[in-house]
N, C-alpha and C positions, 0 to 999 in steps of 0.2 A: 615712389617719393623722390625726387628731385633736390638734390644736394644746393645746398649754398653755398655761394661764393665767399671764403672768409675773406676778410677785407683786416691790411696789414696797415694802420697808420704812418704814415711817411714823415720822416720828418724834414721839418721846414728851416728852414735859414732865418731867422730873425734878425734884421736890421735895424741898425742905429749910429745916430749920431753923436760925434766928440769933436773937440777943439783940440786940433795939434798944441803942444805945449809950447812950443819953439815959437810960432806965428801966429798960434789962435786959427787958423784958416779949418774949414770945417772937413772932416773926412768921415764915411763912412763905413760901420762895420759890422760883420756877423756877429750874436753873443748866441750864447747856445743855449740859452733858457730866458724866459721872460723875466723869471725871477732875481736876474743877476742884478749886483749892481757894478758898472762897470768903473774901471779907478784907470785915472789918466798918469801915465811916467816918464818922464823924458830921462829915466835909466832904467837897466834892465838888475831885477831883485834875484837874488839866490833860489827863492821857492814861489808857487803858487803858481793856477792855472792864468795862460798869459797867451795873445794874440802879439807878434811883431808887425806896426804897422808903418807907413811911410804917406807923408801928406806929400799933395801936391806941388810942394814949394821943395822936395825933397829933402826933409826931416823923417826921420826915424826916432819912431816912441814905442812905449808896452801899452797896454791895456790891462790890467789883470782883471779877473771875475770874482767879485765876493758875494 
């Protein structure tokens, strides 16, 4: 008998789109579940799960995940 190959799902990068806060200019970024919703901040919060991101005009904002 002839063994199977177990097969390990990978996981994938899920992209999306926000508006920098500072310009509106659009950037995009990884969330780590589909389920997320993602919340825009042009400051950075004491807690919660949170990406630092920088648009192309050179702003820096959070994203965090709820």
């Amino acid at each position: 008998m002839m063994e199977r190959p177990t097969v390990v799902p990978m996981s994938l990068d899920l992209a999306m789109e926000v508006s920098c806060p500072h310009c509106d200019r659009p950037v995009e970024i990884t969330v780590p579940d589909r389920e997320v919703d993602p919340k825009v901040s042009p400051s950075v919060a004491a807690f919660g799960e949170h990406t630092v991101v920088h648009c192309p005009a050179g702003y820096k904002f959070w994203v965090y995940y709820c």
